[in-house]
C-alpha positions, 0 to 999 in steps of 0.5 A, spaced: 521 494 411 520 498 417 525 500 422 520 504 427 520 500 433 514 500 438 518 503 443 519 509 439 511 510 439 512 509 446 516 514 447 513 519 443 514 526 445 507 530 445 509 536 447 511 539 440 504 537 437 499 537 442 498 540 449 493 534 451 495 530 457 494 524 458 491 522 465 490 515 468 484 513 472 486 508 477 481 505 482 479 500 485 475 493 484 470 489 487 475 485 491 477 489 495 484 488 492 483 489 484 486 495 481 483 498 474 485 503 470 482 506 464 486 513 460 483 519 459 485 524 454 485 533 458 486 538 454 492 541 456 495 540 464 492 540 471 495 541 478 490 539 482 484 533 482 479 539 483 480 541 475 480 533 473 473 532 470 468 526 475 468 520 469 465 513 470 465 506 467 461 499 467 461 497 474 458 490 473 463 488 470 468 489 475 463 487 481 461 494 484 454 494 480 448 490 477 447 489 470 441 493 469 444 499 473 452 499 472 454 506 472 459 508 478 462 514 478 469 516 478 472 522 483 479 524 483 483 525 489 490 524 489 494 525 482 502 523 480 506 524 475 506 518 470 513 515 470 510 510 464 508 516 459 512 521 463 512 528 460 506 532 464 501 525 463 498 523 470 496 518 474 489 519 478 487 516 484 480 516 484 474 514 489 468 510 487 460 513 487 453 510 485 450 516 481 446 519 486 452 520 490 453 515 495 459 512 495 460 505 494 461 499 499 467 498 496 470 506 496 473 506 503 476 512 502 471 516 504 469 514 510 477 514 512 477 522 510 472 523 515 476 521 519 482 525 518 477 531 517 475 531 523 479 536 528 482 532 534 484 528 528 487 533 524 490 537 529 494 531 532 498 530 525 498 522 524 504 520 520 505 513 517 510 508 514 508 502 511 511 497 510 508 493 505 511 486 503 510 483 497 511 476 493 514 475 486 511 468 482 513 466 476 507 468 471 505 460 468 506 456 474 504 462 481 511 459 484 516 463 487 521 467 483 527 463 483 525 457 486 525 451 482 518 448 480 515 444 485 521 444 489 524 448 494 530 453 495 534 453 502 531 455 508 531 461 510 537 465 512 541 467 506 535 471 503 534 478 507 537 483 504 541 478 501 544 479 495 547 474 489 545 470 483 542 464 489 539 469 493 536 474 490 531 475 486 526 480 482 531 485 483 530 489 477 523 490 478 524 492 485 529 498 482 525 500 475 520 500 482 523 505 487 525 509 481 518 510 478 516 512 485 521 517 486 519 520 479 511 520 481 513 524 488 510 518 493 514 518 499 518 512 498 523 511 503 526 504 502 527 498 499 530 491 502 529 483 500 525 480 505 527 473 509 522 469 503 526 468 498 522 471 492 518 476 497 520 484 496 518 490 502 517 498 499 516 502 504 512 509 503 512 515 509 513 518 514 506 521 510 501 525 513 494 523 514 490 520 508 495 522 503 500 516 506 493 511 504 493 514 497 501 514 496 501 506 497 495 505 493 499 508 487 505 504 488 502 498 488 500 500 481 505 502 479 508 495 481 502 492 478 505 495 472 512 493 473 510 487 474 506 486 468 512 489 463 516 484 467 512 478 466 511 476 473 506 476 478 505 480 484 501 477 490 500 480 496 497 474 499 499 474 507 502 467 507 504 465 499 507 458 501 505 455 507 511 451 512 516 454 514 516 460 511 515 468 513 509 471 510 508 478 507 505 484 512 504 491 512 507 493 518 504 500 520 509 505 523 504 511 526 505 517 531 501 523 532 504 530 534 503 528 542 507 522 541 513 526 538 513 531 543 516 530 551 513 526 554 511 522 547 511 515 550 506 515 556 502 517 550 504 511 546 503 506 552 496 509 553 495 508 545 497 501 545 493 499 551 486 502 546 488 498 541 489 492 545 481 492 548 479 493 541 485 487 537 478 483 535 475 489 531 483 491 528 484 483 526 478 483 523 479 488 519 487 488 518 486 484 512 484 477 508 487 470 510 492 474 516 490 468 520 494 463 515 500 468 517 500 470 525 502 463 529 506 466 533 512 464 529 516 467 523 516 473 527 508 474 528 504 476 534 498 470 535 493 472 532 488 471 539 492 475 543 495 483 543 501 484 545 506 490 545 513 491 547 520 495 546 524 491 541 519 485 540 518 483 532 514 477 536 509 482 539 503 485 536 505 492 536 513 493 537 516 500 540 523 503 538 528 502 543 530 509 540 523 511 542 525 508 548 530 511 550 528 518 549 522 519 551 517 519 545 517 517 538 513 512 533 511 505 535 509 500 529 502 496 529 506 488 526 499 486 525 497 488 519 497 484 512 500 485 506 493 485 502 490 490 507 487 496 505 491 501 508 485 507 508 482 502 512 488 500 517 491 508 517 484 512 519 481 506 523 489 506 527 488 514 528 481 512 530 482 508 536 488 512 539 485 518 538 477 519 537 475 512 542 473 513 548 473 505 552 
């Protein structure tokens, strides 16, 4: 009888036999939302996507393609290393294209990198933070973690930051999540349970530029990942359980070179003044079913309206007060929801406070 256990196949060291190197793809699917991945092996360690080859896959069956014509291409942009297979294994964030080169409606990468290329972009520094907040289901019934079936826990109170048998729960995969992180090199800053019970928050930044998009988009594999092992289910939807209860965003922490330099705050109020005259155009794009999450309650700005003030978690944008107080700093954009897309959010922030002219 064997006693060779699958996890001593998991955890096979390689490098005595083989220099191959295992490198991840990871993409993202047709909804916007979905991520794929799929495993290649190289020939020995890369330090750089530009060394990665460009792969495809089927894209009909993820719809991104037709059936008569299903090849999309896969450009790597940002590697990490795997804290699954460890070693010198890496996961590869990846952008999608039609064979011709185009990129794919669903590739918003491509055209936020435009965006940060551009010199008045580049040269003002964006920093981000996010703040993305996420719920744990149970796997059969999509019910929170820790609440009873059908039914509901207490109301809420005891739960944010909350620690306990009654009013935590999913922490292993919060933990087994930051440490995988920290092990991939993402920029994560933090971790803390949320007002929901059975709803969680990581934050990745300060980032610059796109590399804060490509971060997030990583550590939501890499919680997909956890998740999967772990046997529960991750949702990102902005309002999980509708009633009285938080819902799940991704707040935007941003600041440029000017708002950090004397003076920075002028800077800022002129820039939430841009993002108000553009709040329809931001709203539209800040991420599916945020109307069920911003009522002007559970610490949400209306969705109609923009509003922006020092301390306020009820308004749309929320100025420090220790940027108050000195003069200059960051402000945080409340609006955006959990399963945003942070390439579209990041570029189209930076856009609207630095490249538009009203």
């Amino acid at each position: 009888m064997s006693t060779l256990l699958i996890t001593d196949l998991l955890n096979l060291d390689l490098t005595d036999t083989t220099e191959k190197v295992i490198a991840e793809y990871i993409w993202i699917g047709g909804s916007g939302m979905d991520l794929r991945s799929k495993a290649k092996s190289l020939s020995g360690p890369v330090s750089s996507p530009k060394e990665l080859p460009t792969w495809n896959f089927d894209g009909s069956s993820t719809g991104q393609a037709t059936g008569h014509d299903s090849e999309v291409i896969l450009c790597p942009q940002a590697i990490y290393p795997d804290p699954f297979r460890r070693g010198k294994h890496i996961l590869v964030i990846c952008d999608t294209y039609a064979p011709n080169g185009t990129p794919l409606p669903t590739n918003k990468r491509h055209a936020a990198e435009k965006i940060f290329n551009t010199k008045e972009v580049a040269e003002e520094e964006t920093w981000y933070g996010l703040e993305q907040e996420y719920t744990l289901l149970q796997k059969n019934v999509k019910w929170p973690l820790g609440w009873p079936i059908g039914g509901f826990p207490g109301p809420q109170g005891p739960y944010y930051c909350g620690v306990g048998a009654d009013k935590a729960w999913g922490r292993e995969v919060v933990d087994a999540h930051y440490k995988a992180c920290l092990y991939a090199g993402i920029n994560i800053s933090g971790t803390n349970g949320e007002v929901m019970p059975g709803q969680w928050e990581f934050q990745v930044g300060p980032s610059v530029g796109i590399s804060a998009a490509d971060q997030l988009w990583c550590a939501r594999y890499i919680l997909e990942r956890i998740t999967e092992l772990a046997g529960v289910v991750l949702s990102f939807d902005p309002k999980p359980i509708e009633g009285d209860w938080n819902g799940a965003g991704c707040h935007t922490n941003y600041s440029t070179k000017s708002m950090r330099k004397e003076g920075g705050f002028e800077v800022i109020k002129k820039a939430t003044e841009k993002l108000g005259l553009r709040h329809k155009e931001h709203i539209a794009a800040y991420g599916e079913g945020n109307e069920r999450r911003l009522t002007g309650r559970h610490e949400t700005a209306d969705i109609n309206t923009f509003s922006w003030g020092v301390a306020n978690r009820g308004a749309s944008v929320r100025v420090g007060r220790d940027t108050e107080r000195e003069g200059k700093g960051y402000f945080e954009d409340r609006r955006p929801a959990s399963n945003m897309d942070p390439y579209i959010v990041t570029s189209m922030i930076a856009e609207t406070t630095i490249l538009w002219k009203p």
